[in-house]
C-alpha atoms as an extended CHARMM CRD file, in Angstrom:
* protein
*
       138  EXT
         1         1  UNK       CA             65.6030000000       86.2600000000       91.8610000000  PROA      1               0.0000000000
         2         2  UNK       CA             67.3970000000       84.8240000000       88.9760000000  PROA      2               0.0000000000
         3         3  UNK       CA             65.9540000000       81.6930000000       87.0110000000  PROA      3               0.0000000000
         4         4  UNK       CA             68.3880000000       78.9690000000       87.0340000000  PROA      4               0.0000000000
         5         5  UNK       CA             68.2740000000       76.3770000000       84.2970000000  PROA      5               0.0000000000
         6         6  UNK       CA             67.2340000000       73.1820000000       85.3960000000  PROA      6               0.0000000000
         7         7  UNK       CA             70.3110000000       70.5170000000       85.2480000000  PROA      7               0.0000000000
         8         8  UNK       CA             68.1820000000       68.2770000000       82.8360000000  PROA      8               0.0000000000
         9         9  UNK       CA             67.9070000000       71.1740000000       80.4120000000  PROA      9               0.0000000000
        10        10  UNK       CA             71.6840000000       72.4540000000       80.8860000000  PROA      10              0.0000000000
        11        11  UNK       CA             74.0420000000       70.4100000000       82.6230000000  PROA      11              0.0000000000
        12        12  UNK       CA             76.0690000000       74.6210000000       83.8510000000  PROA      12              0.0000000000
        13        13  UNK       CA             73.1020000000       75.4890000000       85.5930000000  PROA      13              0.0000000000
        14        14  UNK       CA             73.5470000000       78.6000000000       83.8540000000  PROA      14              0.0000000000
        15        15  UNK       CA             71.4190000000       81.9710000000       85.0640000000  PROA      15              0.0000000000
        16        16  UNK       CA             71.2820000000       83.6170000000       81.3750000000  PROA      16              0.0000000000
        17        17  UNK       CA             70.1480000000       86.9820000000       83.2670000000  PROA      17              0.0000000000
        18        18  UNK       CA             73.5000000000       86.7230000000       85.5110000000  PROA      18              0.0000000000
        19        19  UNK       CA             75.2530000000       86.1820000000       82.0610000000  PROA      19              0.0000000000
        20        20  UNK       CA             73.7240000000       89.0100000000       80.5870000000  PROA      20              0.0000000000
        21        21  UNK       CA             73.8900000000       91.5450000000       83.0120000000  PROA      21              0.0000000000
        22        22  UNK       CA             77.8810000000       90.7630000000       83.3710000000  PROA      22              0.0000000000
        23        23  UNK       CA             78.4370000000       91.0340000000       79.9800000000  PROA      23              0.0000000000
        24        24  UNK       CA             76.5830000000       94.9360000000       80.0520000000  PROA      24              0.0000000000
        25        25  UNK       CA             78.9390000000       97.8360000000       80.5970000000  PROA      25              0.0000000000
        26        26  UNK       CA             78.8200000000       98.8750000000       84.4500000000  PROA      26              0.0000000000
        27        27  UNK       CA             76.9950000000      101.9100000000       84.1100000000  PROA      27              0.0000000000
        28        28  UNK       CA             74.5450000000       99.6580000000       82.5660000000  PROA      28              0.0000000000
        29        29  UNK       CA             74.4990000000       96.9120000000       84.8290000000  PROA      29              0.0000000000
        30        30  UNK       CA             74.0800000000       99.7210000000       87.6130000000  PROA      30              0.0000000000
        31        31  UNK       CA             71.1710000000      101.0560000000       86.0850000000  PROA      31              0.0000000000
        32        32  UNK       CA             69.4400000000       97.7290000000       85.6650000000  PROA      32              0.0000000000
        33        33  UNK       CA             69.7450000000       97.0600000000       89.5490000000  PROA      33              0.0000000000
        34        34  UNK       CA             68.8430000000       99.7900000000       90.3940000000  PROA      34              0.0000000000
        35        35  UNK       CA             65.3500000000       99.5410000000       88.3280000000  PROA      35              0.0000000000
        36        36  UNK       CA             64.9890000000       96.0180000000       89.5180000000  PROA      36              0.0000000000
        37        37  UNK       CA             65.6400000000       97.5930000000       93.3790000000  PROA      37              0.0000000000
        38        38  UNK       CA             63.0100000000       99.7560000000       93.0340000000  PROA      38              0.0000000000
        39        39  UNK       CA             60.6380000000       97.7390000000       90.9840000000  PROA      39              0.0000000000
        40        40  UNK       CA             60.7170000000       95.1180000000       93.9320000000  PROA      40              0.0000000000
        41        41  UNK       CA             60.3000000000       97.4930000000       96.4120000000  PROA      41              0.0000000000
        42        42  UNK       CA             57.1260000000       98.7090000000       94.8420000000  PROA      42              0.0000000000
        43        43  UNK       CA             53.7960000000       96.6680000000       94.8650000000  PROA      43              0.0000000000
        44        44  UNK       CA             52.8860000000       94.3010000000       91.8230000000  PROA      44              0.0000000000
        45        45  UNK       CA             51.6090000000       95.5400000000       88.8220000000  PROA      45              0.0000000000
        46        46  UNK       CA             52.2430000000       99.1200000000       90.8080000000  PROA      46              0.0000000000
        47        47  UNK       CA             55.4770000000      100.1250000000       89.3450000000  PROA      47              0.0000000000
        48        48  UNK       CA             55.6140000000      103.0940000000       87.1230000000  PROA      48              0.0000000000
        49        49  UNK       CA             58.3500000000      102.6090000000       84.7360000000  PROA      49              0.0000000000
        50        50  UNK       CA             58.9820000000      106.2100000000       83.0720000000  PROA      50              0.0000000000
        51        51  UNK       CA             59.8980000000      103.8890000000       80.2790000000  PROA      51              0.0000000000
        52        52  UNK       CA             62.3650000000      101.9210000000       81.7440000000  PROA      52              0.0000000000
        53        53  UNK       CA             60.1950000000       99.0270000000       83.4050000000  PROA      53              0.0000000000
        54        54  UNK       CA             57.8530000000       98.3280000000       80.8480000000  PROA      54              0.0000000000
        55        55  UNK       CA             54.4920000000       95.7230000000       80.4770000000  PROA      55              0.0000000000
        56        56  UNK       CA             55.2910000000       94.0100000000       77.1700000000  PROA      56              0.0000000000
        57        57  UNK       CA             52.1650000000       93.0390000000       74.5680000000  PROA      57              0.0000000000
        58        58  UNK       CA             51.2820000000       90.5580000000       71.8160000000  PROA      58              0.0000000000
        59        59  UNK       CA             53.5120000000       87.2370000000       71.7070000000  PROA      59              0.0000000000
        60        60  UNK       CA             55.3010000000       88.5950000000       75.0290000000  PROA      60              0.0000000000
        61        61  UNK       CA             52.2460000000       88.9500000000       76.6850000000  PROA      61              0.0000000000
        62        62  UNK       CA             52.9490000000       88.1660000000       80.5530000000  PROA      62              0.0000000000
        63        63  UNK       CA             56.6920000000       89.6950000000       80.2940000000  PROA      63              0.0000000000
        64        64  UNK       CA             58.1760000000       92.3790000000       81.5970000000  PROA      64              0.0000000000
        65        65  UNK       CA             61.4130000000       94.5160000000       80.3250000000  PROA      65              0.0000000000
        66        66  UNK       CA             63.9640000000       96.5750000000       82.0360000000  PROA      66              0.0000000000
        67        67  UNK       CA             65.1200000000       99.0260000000       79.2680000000  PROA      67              0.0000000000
        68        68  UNK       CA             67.8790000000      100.6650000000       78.9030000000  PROA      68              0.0000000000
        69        69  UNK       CA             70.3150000000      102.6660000000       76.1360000000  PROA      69              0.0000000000
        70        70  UNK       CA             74.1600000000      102.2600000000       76.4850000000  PROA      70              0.0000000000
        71        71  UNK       CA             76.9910000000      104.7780000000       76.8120000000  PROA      71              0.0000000000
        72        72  UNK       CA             77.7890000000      106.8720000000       73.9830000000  PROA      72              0.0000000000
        73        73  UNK       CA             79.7450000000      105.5330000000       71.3020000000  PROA      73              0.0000000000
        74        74  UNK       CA             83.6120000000      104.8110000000       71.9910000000  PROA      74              0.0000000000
        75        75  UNK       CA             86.0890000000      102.5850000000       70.4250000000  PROA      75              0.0000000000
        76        76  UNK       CA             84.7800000000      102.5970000000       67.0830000000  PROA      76              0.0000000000
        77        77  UNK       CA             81.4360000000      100.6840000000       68.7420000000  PROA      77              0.0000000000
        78        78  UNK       CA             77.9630000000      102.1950000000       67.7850000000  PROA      78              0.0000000000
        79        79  UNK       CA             75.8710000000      102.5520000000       70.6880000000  PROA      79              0.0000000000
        80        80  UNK       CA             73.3180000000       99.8280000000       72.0810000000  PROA      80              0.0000000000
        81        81  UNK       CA             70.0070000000       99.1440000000       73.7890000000  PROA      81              0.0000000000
        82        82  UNK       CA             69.5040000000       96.9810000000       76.6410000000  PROA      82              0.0000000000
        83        83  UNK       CA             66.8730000000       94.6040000000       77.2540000000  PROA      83              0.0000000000
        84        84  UNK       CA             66.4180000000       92.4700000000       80.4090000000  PROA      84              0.0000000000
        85        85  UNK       CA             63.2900000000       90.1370000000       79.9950000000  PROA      85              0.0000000000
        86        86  UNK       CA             61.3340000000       89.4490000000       83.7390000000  PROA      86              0.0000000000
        87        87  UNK       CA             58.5570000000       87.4910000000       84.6030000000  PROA      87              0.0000000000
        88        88  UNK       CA             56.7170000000       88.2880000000       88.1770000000  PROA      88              0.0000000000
        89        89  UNK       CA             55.4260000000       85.1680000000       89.6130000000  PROA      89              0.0000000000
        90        90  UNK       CA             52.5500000000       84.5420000000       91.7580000000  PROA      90              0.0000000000
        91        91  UNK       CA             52.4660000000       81.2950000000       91.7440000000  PROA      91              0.0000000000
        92        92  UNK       CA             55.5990000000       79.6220000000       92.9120000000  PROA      92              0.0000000000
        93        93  UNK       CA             55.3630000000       76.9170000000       95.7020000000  PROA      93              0.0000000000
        94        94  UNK       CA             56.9070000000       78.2540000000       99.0630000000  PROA      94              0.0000000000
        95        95  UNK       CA             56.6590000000       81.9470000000       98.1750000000  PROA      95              0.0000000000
        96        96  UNK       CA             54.5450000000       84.6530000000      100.1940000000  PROA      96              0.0000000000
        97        97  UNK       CA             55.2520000000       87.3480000000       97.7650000000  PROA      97              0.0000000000
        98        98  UNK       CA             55.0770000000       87.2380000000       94.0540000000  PROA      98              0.0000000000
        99        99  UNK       CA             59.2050000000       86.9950000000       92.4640000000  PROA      99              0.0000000000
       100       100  UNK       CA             60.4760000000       89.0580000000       90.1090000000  PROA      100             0.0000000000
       101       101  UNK       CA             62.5210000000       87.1780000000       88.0310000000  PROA      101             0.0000000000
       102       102  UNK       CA             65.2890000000       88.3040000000       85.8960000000  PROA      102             0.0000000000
       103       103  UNK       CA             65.3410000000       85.4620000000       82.9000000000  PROA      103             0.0000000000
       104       104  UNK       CA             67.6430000000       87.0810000000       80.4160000000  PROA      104             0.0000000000
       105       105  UNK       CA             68.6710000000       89.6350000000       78.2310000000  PROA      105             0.0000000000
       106       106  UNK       CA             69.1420000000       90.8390000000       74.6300000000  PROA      106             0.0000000000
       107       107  UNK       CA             71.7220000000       93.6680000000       73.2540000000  PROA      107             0.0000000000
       108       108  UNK       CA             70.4980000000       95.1930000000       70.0240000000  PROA      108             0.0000000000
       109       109  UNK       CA             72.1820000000       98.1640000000       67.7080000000  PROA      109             0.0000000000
       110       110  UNK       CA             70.0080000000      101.6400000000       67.9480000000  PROA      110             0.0000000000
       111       111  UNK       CA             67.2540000000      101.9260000000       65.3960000000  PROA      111             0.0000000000
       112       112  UNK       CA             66.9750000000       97.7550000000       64.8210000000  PROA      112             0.0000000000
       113       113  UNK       CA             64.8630000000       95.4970000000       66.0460000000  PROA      113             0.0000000000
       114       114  UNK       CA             64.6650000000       92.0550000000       68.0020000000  PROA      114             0.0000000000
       115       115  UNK       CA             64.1650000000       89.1220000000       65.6140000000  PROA      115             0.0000000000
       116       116  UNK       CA             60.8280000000       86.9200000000       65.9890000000  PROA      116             0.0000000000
       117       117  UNK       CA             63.8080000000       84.4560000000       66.8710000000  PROA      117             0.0000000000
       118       118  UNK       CA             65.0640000000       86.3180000000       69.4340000000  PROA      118             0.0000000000
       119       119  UNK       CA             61.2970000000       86.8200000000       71.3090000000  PROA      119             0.0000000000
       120       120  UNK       CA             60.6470000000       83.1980000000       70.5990000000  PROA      120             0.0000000000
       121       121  UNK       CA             64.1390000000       82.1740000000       72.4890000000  PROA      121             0.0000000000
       122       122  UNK       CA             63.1740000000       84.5410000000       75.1470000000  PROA      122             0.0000000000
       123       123  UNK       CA             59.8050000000       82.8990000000       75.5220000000  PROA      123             0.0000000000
       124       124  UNK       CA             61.3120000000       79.0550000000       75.4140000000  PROA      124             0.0000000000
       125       125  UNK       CA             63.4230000000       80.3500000000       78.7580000000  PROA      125             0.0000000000
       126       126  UNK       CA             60.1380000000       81.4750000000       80.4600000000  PROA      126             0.0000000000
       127       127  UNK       CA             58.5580000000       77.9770000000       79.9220000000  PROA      127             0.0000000000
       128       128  UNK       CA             61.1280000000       76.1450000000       80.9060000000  PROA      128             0.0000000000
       129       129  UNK       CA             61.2720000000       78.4850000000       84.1620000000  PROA      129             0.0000000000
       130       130  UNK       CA             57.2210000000       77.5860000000       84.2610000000  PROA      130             0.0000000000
       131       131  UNK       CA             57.7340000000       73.5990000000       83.7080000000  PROA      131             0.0000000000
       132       132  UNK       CA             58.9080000000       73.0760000000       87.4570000000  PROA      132             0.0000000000
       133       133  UNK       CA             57.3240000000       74.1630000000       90.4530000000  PROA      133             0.0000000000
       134       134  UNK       CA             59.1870000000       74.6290000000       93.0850000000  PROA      134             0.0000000000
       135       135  UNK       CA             60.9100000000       77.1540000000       90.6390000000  PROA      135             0.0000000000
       136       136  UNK       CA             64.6470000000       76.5760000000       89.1470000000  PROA      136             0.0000000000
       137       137  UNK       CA             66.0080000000       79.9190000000       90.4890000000  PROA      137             0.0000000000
       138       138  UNK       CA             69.3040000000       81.2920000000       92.4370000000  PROA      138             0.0000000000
């Protein structure tokens, strides 16, 4: 599942994970379904990532991340990691199974870093996905 903003918190109804993943190169955006395929497949907690699906720590404690590295460099570009930020949910109303939920995603340059800024933007769309229940998802 994708979350959904809420229409009183973005009048689009944007899905920043949809945005994300169709701004990634297709190899890329391949990749990340397939992880997310097989992640759902698997039981909770019970997916073993090989580094790709990993359990994140500290202020993202409670979030998952698909991870990936982009194609070599072309076109003058340097060559990028992927980041898709999940949440598994056990609590929504009207749901047997737990969701996975694909919130968004970050692009960064090899050998940098995500910003406290960027985590704490990241975190801001998981609460807003937790302030309604039934959950704002498509």
């Amino acid at each position: 599942m994708y979350f959904r903003r809420h229409v009183a918190d973005d009048a689009r109804r944007t899905a920043p994970g949809q945005v994300f993943l169709r701004s990634c190169p297709p190899t890329v955006r391949a990749k990340f379904f397939a992880v997310l395929v097989a992640v759902a497949k698997a039981p909770p907690h019970r997916f073993a990532g090989g580094g790709l699906w990993e359990v994140m720590h500290g202020s993202m404690s409670g979030w998952y991340e698909v991870r990936l590295d982009g194609p070599k460099p072309g076109g003058g570009r340097g060559r990028h990691h992927y980041r898709l930020f999940c949440l598994v949910d056990f609590t929504a109303i009207g749901r047997e199974k737990p969701l996975l939920v694909v919130v968004t995603g970050l692009m960064k340059p090899v050998a940098t870093t995500l910003s406290d800024g960027d985590y704490a933007a990241v975190r801001r769309l998981g609460e807003e996905y937790h302030a309604r229940n039934p959950r704002s998802i498509g």
